[in-house]
Backbone as XML, in Angstrom:
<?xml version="1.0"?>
<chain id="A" units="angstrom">
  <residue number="1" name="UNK">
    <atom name="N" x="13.569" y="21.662" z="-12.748"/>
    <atom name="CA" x="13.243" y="20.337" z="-13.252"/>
    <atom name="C" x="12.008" y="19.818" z="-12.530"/>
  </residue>
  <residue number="2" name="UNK">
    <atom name="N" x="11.119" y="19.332" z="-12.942"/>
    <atom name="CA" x="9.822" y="18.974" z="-12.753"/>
    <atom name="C" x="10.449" y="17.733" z="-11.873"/>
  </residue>
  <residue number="3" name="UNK">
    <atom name="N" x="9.402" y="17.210" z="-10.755"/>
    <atom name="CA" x="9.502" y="15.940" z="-10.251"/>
    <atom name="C" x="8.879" y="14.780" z="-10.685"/>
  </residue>
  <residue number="4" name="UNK">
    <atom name="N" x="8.774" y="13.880" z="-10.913"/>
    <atom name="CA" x="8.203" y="12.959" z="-11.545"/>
    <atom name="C" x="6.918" y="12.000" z="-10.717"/>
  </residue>
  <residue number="5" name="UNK">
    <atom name="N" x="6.123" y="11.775" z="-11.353"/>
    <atom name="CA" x="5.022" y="11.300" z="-10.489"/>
    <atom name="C" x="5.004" y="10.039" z="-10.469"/>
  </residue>
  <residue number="6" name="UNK">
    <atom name="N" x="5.775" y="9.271" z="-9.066"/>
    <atom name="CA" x="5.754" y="7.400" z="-9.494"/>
    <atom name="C" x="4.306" y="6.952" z="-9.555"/>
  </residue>
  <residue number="7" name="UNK">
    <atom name="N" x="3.491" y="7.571" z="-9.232"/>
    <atom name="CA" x="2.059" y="6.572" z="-9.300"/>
    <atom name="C" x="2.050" y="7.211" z="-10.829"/>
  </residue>
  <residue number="8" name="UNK">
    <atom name="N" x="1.963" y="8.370" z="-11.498"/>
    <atom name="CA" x="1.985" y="7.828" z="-12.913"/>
    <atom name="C" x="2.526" y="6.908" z="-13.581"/>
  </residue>
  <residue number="9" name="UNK">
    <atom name="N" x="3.009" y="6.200" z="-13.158"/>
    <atom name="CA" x="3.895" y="5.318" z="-13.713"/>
    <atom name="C" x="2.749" y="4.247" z="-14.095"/>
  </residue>
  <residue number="10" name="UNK">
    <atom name="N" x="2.072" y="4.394" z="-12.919"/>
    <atom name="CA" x="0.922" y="2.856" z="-12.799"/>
    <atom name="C" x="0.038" y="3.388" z="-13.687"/>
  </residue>
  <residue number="11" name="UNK">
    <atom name="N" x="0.005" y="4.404" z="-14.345"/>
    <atom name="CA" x="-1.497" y="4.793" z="-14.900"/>
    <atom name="C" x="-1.801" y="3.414" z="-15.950"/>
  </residue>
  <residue number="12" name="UNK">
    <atom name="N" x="-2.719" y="3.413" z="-15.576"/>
    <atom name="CA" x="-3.651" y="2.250" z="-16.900"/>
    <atom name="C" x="-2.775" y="0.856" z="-17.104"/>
  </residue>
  <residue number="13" name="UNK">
    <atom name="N" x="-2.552" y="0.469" z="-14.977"/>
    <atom name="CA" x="-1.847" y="-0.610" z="-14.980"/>
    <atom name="C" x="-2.032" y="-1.122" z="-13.866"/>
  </residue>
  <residue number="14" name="UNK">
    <atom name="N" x="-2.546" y="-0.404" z="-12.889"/>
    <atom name="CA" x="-2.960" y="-0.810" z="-11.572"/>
    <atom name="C" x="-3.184" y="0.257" z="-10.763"/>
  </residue>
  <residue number="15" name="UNK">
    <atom name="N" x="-4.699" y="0.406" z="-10.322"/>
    <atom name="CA" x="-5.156" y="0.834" z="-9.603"/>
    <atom name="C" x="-5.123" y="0.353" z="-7.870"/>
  </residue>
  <residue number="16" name="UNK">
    <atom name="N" x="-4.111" y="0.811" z="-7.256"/>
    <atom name="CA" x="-3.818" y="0.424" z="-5.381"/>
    <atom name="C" x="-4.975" y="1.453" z="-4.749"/>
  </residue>
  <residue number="17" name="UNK">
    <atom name="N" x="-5.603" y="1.969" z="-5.187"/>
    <atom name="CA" x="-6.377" y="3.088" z="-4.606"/>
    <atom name="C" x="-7.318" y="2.237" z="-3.787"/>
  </residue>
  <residue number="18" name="UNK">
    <atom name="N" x="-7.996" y="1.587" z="-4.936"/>
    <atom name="CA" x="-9.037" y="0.808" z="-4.367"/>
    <atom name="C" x="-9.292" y="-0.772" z="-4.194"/>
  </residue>
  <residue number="19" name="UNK">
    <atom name="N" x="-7.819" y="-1.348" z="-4.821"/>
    <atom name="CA" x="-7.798" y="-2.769" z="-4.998"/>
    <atom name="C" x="-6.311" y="-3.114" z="-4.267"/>
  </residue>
  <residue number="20" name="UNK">
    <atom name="N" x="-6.031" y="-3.842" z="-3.351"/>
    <atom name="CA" x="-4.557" y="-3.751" z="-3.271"/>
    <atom name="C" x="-3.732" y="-4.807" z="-4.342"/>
  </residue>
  <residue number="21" name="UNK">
    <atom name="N" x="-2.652" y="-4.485" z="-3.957"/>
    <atom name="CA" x="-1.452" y="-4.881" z="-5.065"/>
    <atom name="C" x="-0.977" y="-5.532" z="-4.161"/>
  </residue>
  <residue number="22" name="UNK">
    <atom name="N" x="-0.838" y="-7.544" z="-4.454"/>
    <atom name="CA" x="-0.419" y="-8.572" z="-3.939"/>
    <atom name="C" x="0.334" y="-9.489" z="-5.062"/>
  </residue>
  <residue number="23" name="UNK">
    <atom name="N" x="1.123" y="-10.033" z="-4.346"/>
    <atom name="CA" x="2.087" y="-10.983" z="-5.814"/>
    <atom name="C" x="1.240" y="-12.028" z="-5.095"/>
  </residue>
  <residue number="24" name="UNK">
    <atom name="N" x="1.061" y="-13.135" z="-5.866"/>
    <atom name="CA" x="0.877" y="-14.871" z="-5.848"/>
    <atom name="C" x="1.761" y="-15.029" z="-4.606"/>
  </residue>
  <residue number="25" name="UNK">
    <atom name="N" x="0.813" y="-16.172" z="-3.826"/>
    <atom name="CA" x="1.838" y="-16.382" z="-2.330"/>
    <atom name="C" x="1.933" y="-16.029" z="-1.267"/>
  </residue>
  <residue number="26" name="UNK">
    <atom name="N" x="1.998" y="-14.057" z="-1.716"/>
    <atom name="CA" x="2.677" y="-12.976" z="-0.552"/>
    <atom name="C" x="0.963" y="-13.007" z="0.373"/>
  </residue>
  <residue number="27" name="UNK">
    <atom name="N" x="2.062" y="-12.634" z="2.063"/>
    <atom name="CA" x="0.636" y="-12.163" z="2.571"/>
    <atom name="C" x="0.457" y="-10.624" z="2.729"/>
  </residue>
  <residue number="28" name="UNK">
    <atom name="N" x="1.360" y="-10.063" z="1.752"/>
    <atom name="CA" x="1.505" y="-8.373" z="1.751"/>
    <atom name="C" x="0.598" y="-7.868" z="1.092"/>
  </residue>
  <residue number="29" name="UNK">
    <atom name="N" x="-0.038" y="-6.916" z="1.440"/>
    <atom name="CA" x="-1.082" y="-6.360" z="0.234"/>
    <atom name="C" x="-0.820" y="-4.593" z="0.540"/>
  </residue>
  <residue number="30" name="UNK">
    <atom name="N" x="-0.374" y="-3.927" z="-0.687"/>
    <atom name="CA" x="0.006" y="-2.634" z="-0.875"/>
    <atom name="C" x="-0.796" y="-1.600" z="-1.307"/>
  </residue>
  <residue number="31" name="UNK">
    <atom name="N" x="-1.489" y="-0.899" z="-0.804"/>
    <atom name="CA" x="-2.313" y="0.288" z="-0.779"/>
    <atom name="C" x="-2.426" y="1.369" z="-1.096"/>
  </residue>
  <residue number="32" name="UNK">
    <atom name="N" x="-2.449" y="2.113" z="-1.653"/>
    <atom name="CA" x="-2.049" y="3.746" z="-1.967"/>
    <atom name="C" x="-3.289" y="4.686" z="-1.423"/>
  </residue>
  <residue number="33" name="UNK">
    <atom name="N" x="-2.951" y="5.604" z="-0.482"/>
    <atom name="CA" x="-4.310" y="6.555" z="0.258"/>
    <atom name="C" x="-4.438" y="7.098" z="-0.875"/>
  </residue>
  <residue number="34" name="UNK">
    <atom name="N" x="-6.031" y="7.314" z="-1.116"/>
    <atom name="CA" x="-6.899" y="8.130" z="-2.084"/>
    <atom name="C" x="-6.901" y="9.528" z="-1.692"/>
  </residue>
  <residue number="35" name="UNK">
    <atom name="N" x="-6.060" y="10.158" z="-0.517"/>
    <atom name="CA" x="-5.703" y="11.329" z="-0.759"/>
    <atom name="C" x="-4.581" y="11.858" z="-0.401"/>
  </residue>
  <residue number="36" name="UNK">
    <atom name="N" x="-3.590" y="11.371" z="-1.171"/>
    <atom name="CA" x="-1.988" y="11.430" z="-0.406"/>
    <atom name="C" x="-1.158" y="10.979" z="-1.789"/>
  </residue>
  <residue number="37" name="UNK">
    <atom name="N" x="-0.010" y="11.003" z="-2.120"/>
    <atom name="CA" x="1.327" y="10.103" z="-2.992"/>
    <atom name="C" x="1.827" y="9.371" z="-1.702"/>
  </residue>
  <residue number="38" name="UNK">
    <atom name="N" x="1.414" y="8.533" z="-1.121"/>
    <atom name="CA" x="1.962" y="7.857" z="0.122"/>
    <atom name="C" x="1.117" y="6.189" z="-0.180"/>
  </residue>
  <residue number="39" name="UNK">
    <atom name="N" x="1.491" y="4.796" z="0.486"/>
    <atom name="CA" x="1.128" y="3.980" z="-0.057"/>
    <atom name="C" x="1.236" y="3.382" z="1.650"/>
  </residue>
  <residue number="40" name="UNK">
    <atom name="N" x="0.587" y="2.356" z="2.205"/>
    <atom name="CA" x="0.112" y="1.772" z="3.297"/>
    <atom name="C" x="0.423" y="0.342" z="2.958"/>
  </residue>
  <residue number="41" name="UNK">
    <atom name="N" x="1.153" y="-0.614" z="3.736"/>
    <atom name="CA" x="1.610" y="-1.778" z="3.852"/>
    <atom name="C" x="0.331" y="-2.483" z="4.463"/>
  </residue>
  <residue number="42" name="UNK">
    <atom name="N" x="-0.257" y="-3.715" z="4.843"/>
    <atom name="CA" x="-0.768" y="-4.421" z="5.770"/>
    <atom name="C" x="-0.728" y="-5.968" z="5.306"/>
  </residue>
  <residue number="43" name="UNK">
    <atom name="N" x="-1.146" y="-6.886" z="6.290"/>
    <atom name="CA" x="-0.387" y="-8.006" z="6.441"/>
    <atom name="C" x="-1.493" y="-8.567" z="6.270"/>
  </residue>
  <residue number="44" name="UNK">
    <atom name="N" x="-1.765" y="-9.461" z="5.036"/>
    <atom name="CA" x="-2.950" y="-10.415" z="4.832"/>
    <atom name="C" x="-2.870" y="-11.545" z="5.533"/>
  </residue>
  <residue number="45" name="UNK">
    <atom name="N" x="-2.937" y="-11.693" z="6.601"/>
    <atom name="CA" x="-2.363" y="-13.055" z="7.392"/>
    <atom name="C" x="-3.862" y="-13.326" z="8.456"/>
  </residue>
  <residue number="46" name="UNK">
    <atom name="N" x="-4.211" y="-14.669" z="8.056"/>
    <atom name="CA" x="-5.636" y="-14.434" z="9.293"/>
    <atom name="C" x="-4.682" y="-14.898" z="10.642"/>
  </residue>
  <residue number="47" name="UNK">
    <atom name="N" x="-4.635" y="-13.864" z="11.705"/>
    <atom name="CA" x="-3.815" y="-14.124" z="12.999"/>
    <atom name="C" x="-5.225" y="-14.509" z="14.374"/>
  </residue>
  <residue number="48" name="UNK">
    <atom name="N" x="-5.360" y="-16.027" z="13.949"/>
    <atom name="CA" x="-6.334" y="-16.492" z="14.455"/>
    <atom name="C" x="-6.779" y="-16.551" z="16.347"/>
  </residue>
  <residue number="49" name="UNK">
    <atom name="N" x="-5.141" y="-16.341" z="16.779"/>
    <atom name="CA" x="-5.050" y="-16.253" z="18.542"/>
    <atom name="C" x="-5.270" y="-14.785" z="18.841"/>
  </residue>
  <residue number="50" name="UNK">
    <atom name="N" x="-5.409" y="-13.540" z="17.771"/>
    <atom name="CA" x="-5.362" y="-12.546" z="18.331"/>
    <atom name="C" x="-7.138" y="-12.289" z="17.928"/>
  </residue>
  <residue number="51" name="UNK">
    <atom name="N" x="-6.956" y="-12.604" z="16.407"/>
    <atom name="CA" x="-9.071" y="-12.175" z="16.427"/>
    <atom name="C" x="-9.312" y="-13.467" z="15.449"/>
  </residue>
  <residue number="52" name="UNK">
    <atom name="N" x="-10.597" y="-14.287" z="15.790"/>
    <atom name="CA" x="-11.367" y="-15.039" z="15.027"/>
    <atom name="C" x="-11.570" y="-15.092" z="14.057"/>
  </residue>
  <residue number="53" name="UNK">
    <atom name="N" x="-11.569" y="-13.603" z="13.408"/>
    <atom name="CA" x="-13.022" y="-13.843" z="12.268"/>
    <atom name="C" x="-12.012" y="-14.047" z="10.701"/>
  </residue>
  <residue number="54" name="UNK">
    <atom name="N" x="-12.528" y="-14.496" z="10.094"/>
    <atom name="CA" x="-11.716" y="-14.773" z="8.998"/>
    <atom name="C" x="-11.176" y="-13.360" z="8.283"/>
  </residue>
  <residue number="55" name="UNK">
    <atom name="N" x="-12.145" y="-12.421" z="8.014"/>
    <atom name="CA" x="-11.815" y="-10.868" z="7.547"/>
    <atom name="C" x="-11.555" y="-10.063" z="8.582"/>
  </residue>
  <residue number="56" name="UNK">
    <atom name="N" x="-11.216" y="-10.278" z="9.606"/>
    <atom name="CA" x="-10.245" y="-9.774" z="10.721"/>
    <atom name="C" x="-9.016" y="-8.469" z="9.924"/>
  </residue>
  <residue number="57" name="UNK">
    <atom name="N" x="-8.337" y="-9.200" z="9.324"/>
    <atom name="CA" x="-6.932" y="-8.393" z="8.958"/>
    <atom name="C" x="-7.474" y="-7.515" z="8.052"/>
  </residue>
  <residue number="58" name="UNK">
    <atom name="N" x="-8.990" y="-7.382" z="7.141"/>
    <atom name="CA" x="-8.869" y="-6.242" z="6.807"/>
    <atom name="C" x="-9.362" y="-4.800" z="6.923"/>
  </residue>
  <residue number="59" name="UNK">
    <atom name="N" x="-9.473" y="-5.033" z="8.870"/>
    <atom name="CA" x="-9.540" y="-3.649" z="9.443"/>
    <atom name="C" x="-8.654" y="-3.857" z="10.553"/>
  </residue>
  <residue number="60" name="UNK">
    <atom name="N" x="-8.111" y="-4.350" z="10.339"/>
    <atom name="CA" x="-6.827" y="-4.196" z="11.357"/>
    <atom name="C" x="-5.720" y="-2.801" z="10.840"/>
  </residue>
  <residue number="61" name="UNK">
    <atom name="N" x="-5.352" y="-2.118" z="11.809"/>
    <atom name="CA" x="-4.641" y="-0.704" z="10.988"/>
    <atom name="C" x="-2.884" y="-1.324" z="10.525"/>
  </residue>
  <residue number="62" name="UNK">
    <atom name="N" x="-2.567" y="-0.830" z="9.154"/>
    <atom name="CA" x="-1.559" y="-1.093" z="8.368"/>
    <atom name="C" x="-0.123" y="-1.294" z="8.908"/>
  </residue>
  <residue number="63" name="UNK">
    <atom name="N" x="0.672" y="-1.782" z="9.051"/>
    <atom name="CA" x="1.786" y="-2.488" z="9.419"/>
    <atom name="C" x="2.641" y="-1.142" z="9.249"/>
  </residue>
  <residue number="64" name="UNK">
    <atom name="N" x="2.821" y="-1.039" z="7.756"/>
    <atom name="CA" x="3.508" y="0.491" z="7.789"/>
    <atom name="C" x="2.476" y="1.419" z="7.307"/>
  </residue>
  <residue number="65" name="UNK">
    <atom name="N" x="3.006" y="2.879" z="7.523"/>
    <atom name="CA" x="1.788" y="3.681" z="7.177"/>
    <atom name="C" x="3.121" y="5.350" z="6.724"/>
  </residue>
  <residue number="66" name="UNK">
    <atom name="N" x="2.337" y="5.634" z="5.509"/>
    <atom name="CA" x="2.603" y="6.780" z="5.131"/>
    <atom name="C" x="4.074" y="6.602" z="4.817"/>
  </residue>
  <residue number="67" name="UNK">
    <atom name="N" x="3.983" y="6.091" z="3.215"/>
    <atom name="CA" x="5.278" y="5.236" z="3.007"/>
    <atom name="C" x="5.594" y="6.282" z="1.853"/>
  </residue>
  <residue number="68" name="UNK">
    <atom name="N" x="6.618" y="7.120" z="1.801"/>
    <atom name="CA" x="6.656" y="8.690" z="0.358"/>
    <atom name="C" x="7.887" y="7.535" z="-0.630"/>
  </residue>
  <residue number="69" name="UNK">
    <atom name="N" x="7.291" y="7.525" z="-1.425"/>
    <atom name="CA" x="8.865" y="7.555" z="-2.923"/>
    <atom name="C" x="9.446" y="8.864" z="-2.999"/>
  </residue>
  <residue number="70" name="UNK">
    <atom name="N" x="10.434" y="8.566" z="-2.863"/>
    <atom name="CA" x="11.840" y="10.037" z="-2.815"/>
    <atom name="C" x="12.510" y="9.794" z="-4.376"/>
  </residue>
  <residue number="71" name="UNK">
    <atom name="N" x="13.479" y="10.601" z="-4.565"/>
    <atom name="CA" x="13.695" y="10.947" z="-5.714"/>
    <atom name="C" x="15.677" y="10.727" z="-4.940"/>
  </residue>
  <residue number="72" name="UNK">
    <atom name="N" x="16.612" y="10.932" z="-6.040"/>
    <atom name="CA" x="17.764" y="10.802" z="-5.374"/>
    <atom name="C" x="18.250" y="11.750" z="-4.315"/>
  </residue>
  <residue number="73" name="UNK">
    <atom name="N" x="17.708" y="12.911" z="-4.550"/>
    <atom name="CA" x="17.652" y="14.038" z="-3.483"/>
    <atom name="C" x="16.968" y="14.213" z="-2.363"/>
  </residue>
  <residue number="74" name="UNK">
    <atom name="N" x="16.200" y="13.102" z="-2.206"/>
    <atom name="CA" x="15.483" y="12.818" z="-0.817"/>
    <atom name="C" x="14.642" y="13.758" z="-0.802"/>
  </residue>
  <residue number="75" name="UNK">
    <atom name="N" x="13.566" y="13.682" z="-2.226"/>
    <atom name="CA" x="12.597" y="14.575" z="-1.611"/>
    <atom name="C" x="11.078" y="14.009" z="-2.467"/>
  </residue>
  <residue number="76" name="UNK">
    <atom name="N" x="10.347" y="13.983" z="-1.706"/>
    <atom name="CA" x="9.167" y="13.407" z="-2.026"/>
    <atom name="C" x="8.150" y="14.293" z="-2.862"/>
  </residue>
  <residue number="77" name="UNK">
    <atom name="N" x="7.322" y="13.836" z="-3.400"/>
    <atom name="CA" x="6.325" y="14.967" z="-4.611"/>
    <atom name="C" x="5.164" y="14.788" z="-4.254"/>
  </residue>
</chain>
């Protein structure tokens, strides 16, 4: 049985490659590495006591990192 590809899912619905994926509100913004099926968390939050600059958080390194979608068998594609 073939495994199924969850980023096909997004085809021709959202591109995380190069834009992140944020709901209204959230300070989460969701990522997908351009060379991996793995997706990168980081925290849109300007954390003004640790660095100044207003675009600070978006080179700050990702909150979670190297995040796989599993299948019910616990196995990633």
């Amino acid at each position: 049985m073939k495994k199924p590809d969850y980023f096909s899912l997004l085809t021709n619905h959202i591109d995380i490659r190069h834009v992140p994926f944020s709901e209204r509100g959230s300070r989460i913004l969701v990522y997908r590495y351009l060379d991996q099926n793995a997706i990168y968390i980081r925290l849109a939050e300007r954390l003004t006591n640790l660095e100044s600059n207003i675009e600070a958080y978006l080179n700050r390194l990702p909150f979670i990192q190297d995040l796989f979608f599993i299948d019910e068998k616990k196995t990633s594609n």
